[in-house]
N, C-alpha and C positions, 0 to 999 in steps of 0.2 A: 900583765895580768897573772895571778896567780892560781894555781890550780885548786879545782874545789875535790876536799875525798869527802867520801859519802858512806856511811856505814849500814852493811848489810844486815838485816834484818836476823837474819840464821842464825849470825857467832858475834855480832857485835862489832866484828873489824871492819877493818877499812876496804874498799870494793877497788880491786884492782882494774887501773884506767886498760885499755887494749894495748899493746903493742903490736909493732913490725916484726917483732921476731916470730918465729916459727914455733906451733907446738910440737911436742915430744916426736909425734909422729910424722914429722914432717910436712905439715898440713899447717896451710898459713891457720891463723888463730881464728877462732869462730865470732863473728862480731855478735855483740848481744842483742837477743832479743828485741823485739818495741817496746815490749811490754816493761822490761828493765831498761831500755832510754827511756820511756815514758817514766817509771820512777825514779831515778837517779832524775831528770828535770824538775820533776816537782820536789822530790829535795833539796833541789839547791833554790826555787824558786824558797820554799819554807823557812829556808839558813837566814834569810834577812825578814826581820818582821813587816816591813813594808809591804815584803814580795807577797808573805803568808797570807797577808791583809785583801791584799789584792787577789787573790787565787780566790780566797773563799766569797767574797763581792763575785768576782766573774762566777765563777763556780753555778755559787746562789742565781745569780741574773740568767744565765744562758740556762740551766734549770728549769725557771720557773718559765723560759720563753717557749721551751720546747716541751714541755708539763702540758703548758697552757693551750699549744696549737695541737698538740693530741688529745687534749678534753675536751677541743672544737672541734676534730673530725670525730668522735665514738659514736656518735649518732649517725654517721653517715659510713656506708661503705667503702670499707679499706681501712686502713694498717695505724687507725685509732689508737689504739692499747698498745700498740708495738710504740709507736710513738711516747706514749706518756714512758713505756718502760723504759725507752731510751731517756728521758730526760730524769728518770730516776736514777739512772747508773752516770747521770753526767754529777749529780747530786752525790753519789756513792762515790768520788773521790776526795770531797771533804768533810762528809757529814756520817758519821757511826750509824745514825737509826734510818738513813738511805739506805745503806750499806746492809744491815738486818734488811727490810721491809726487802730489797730486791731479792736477796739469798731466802728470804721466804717465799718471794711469789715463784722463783725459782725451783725450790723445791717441790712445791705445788703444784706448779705444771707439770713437770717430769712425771708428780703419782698422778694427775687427772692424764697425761697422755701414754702413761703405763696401764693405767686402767683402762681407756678404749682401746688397747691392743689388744689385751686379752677378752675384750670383747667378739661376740660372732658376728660373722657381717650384716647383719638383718639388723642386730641392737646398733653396728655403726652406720648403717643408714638411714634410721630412724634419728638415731643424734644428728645425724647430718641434715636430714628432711626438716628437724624444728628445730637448726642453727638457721635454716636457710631461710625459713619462712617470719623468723624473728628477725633477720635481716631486712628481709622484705615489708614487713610493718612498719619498721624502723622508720625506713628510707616512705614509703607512702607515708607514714604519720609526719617526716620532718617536710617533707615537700607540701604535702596539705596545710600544716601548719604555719611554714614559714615561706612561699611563695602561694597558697592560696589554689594550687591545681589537683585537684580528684584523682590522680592517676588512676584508679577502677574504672572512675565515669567515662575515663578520656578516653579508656582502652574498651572499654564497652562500646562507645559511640561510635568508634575507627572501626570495631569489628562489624559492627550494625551498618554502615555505610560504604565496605568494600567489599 
């Protein structure tokens, strides 16, 4: 098999593979990052049109599976929106306007959670008191709705009878 070079984004050359030899400082040589094995593999899956083909199907599918199962938990409590984000950044490795939309909601977090710091603690437990209690709606409206139980009524009656 032949070897694949791969060119670096920065200067356009060729990405030198690791060697055995020692760097300058006599310190064996730094293996790269994941994040650069993670690109140098989907470069080379890209080199063949098949492969390209095939990354953006998977890409697309495991996306849309993990999009999907985090726009079926937001209603309920827990890590709803954490979930779609992730299936948005599985999407931000072949698609440009992923790639925007999460470097948006990204930045937008950072200034909504730059902004409650500089808040005082009274204003961030007030945000916290109606994060909490919109949670709690939430989760009483979807169990009311989708199993058919009162949780108020139920918690009422338990207190009235113990």
């Amino acid at each position: 098999m032949g070897a694949v070079s791969a060119s670096s984004p920065d200067d356009g050359g060729p990405v030198a593979a690791p060697s055995s030899v020692s760097a300058p400082n006599g310190q064996p040589p730094e293996r790269p990052r994941w994040r650069e094995r993670v690109r140098l593999t989907l470069e080379v899956i890209r080199a063949n049109p098949t492969g390209r083909i095939a990354l953006k199907v998977f890409v697309a599918i495991a996306g849309l599976l993990v999009v999907a199962l985090g726009a079926a938990l937001i209603p309920l409590p827990g890590p709803g929106w954490l979930i779609v984000l992730g299936g948005i950044g599985i999407w931000a490795i072949e698609y440009s306007w992923a790639r925007k939309l999460l470097q948006f909601t990204r930045r937008n977090l950072r200034k909504w959670t730059s902004w409650i710091t500089r808040q005082s603690w009274p204003v961030r437990l007030l945000i916290g008191l109606v994060g909490m209690i919109f949670v709690g709606a939430v989760v009483w409206l979807t169990v009311r709705f989708s199993l058919g139980i009162d949780l108020v009524t139920s918690f009422l009656n338990y207190i009235a009878t113990h």
